[in-house]
Every structure is written in C-alpha cells, then in structure tokens.
C-alpha positions as CSV (number, residue, x, y, z in Angstrom):
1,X,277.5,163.0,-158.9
2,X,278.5,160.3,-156.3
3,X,282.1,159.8,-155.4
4,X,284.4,156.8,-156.0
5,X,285.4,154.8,-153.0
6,X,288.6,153.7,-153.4
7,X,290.1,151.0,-151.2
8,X,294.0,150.0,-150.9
9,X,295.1,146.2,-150.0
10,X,297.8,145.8,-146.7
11,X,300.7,144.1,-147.1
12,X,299.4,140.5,-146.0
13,X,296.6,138.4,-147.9
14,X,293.3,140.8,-148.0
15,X,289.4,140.5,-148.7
16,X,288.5,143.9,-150.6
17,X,284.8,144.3,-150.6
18,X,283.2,147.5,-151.7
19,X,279.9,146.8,-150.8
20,X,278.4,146.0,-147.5
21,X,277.8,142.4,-146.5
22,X,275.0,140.5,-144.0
23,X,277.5,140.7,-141.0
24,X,278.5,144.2,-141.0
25,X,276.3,144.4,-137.6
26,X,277.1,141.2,-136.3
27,X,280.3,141.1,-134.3
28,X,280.7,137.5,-134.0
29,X,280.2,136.8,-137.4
30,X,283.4,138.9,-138.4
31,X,285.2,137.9,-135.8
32,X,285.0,134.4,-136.3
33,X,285.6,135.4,-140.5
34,X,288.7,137.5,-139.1
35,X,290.0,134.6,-137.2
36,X,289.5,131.7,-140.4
37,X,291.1,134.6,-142.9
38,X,293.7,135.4,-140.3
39,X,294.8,131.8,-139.9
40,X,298.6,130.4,-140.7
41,X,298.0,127.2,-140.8
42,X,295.9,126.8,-144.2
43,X,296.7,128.2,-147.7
44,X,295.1,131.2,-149.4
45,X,292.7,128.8,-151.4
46,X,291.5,126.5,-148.3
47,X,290.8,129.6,-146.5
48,X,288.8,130.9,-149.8
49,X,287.2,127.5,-149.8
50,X,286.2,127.4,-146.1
51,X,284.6,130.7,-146.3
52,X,282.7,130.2,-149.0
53,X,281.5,126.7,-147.6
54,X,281.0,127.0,-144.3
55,X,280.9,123.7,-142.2
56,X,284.4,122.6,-144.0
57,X,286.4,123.0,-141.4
58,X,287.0,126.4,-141.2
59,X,286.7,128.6,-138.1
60,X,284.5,130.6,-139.5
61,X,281.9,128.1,-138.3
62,X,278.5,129.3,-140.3
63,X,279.4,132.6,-141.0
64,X,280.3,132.7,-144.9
65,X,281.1,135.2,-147.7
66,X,279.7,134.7,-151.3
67,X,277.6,136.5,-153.8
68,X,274.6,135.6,-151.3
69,X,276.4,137.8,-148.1
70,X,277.5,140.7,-150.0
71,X,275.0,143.2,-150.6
72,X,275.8,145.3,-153.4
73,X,275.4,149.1,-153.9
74,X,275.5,151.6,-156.9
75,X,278.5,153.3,-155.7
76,X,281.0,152.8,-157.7
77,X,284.4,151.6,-155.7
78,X,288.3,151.1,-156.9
79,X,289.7,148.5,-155.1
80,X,293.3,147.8,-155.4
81,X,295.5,144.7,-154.6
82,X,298.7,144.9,-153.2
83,X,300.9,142.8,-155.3
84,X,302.9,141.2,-152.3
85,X,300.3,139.0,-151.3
86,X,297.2,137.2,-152.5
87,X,293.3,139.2,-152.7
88,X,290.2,138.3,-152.7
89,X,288.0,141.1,-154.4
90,X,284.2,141.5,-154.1
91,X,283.0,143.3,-157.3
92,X,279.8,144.7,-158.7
93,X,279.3,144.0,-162.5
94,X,279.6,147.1,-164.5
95,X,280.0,149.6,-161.8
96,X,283.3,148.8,-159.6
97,X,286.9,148.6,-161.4
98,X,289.5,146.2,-159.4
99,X,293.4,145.9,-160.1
100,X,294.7,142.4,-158.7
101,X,298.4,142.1,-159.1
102,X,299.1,137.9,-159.1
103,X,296.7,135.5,-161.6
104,X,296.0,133.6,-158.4
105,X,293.7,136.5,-156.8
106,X,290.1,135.1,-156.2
107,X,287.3,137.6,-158.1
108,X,284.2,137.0,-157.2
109,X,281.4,139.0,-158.8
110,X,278.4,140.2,-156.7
C-alpha cells in the first residue's frame, strides 16, 4: 500500500504541487519561476497569469506551469493551504485531496 505525501503551505503565497513537473532538472527554469512567484510588485492573480502564459511579462520568461508542465503520478498527496496567504494547488483528479483556506486560491487540476 503506498503512502500519502502530505505537503504543508509557508506563511507567504505558495504553489503546492504533488506531482513532478518538466523543470524539476532544469535549474534555470525554477529559478526564473522562483523569481516571477517571488515578486512584490504584481498581485497573486498577475503572477498566476504570467506563469501560466509565458511571454506576458513575467520573469519567468518561457518557463510556465499548467496542466501541460505537471506530470502527474498515482501517489496519492494531501496538500494543505495555509490560510494566511493565497495558494495555488496542483491536483490529480480522483487521487490527491487539497484544503485551500480563502475562495481566491487558484486549483488547477492535472
């Protein structure tokens, strides 16, 4: 019987993915996601935005995250929002349970 992952939010704005994505290997790439997610200067939602649209003006540059850069797995993960701030969760249908704690949380299903 496999385990369940579980994963806990921090106390600022977090993207909880319980999967892998196409970057994991590619140091650039996360950087240059850290440094558009990290960012002050833009809103939760234009940050959501430039990420998932790369080329908008983020500083992500071409490195993205969507349904298409998430690979999923059959593990089965609990991810957990932090209530304090807002989350972005990356969930597989049917198999991975998610708590977000403010209505303005992004979901997006992989």
């Amino acid at each position: 019987m496999d385990s369940v992952r579980f994963q806990q939010a921090g106390g600022k704005d977090n993207i909880l993915i319980g999967d892998a994505t196409i970057w994991d290997a590619n140091a650039a790439a996360l950087q240059a996601i850290f440094a558009e997610w990290t960012r002050t200067d833009q809103s939760f939602e234009q940050r959501v935005s430039h990420l998932i649209s790369t080329g908008t003006g983020g500083l992500n540059g071409s490195y993205g995250l969507d349904k298409k850069s998430v690979i999923a797995d059959s593990g089965v993960d609990a991810l957990f929002g932090n209530g304090q701030a807002l989350d972005w969760f990356f969930v597989t249908q049917k198999v991975d349970t998610f708590a977000t704690h403010d209505p303005r949380d992004h979901i997006t299903q992989v």
